[in-house]
C-alpha positions in Angstrom: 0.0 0.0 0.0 1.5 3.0 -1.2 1.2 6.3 2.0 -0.7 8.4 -0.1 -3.6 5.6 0.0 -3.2 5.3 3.7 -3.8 9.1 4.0 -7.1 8.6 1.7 -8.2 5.8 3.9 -8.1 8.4 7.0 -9.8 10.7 5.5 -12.6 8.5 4.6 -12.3 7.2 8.1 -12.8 10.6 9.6 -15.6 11.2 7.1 -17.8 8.4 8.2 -17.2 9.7 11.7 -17.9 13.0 11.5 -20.6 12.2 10.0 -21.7 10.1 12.4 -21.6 13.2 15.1 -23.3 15.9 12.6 -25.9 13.4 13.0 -26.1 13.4 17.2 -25.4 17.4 16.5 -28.7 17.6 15.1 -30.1 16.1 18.8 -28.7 18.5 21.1 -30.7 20.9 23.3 -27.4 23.4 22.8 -25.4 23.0 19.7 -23.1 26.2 20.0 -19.9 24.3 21.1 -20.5 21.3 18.5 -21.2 24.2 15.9 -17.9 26.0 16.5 -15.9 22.8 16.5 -16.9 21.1 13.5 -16.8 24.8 11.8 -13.4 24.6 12.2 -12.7 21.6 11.4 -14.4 22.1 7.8 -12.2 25.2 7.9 -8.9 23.9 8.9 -9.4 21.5 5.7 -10.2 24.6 3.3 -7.0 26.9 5.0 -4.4 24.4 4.5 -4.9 23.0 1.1 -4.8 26.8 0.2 -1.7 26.8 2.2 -0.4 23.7 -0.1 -1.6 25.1 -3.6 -1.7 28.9 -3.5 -0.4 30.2 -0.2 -0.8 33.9 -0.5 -4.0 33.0 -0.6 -4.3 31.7 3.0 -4.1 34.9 4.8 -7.8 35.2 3.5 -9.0 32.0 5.4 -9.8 32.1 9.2 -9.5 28.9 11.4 -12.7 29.3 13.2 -14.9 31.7 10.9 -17.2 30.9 9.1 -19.2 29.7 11.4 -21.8 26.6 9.6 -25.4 25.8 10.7 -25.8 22.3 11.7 -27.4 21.8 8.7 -24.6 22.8 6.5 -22.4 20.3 7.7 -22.7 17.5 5.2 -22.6 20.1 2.3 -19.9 22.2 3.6 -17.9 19.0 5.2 -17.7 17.4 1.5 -16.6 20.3 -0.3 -13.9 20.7 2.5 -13.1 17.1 2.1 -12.8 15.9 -1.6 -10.7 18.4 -3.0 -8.3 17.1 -0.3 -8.9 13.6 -1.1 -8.3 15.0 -5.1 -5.0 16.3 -4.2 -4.0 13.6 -3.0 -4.9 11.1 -5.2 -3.6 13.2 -7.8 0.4 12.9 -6.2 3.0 10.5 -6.2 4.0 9.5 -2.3 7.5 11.7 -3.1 5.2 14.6 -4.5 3.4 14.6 -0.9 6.9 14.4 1.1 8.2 17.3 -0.5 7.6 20.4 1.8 5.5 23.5 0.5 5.8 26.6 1.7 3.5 28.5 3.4 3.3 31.6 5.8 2.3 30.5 9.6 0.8 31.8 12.7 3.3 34.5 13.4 3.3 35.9 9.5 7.0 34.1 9.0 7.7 31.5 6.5 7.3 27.7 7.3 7.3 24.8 5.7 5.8 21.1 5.5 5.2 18.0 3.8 1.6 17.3 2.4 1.5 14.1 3.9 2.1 15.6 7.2 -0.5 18.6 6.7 -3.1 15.6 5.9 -1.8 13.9 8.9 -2.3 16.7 11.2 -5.5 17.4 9.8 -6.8 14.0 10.4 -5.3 13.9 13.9 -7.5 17.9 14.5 -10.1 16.0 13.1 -9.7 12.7 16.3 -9.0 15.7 19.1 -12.0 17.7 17.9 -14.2 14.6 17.6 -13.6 13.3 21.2 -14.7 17.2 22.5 -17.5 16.6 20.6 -18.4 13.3 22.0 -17.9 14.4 25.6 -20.2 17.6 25.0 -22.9 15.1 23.2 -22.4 12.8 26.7 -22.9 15.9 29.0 -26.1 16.7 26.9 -27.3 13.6 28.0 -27.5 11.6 24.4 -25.5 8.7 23.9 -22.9 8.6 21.6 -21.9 6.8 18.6 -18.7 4.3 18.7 -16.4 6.2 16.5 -12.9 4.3 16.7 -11.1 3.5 13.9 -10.6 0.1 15.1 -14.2 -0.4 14.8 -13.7 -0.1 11.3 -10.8 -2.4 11.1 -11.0 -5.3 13.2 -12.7 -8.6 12.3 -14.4 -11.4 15.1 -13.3 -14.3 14.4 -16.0 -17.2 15.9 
């Protein structure tokens, strides 16, 4: 299995996920927290593949603004979501190791590898989710069983 298909495979994992939670969103008595944290995470995705294809572009794109209803989340989460999923289906696993350069935080110059932007983002994607799941808990609705081994592993008798 070549990296770059390992990266697609996340993605898709944190796709069924998160859809899993817009979902439980949709339940709450008070969404705002949910709403702010999957708004970012839809904007996270948009930011950095600006970052990795045009980066004086970036400056544009805030982390946690625009803030989505919850019932934008499947339209606005996919059209976050396949142009990464495009990009990197569209590189060769040296093409995604070679660093792009971006400007950061602070307004200096940085740099990083695709593969480890998609990483990262994936990884936002896990932290976010389990803030999620605890504020869905508190609300008093159970959540949904969202680990990736789920996915994965196979009973055997």
């Amino acid at each position: 299995m070549q990296f770059k298909d390992h990266l697609i495979e996340l993605f898709e994992f944190n796709d069924k996920t998160n859809k899993k939670l817009f979902n439980k969103i949709a339940e709450l008595p008070d969404q705002v927290e949910c709403i702010r944290f999957v708004s970012h995470l839809i904007n996270c995705q948009y930011k950095w593949l600006v970052r990795m294809v045009a980066p004086e572009n970036a400056d544009s794109l805030d982390w946690w603004r625009p803030l989505y209803r919850a019932d934008q989340f499947d339209g606005e989460w996919k059209k976050s979501l396949e142009p990464w999923i495009e990009y990197i289906e569209g590189r060769s696993d040296e093409d995604l190791s070679a660093e792009r350069e971006f400007i950061g935080y602070d307004g200096g110059r940085w740099a990083a590898a695709p593969k480890d932007v998609a990483l990262q983002l994936n990884f936002h994607s896990i932290h976010h989710r389990a803030q999620i799941q605890a504020i869905i808990r508190e609300q008093g609705v159970a959540p949904d069983f969202v680990d990736f081994i789920a996915t994965k592993a196979r009973k055997l008798n």
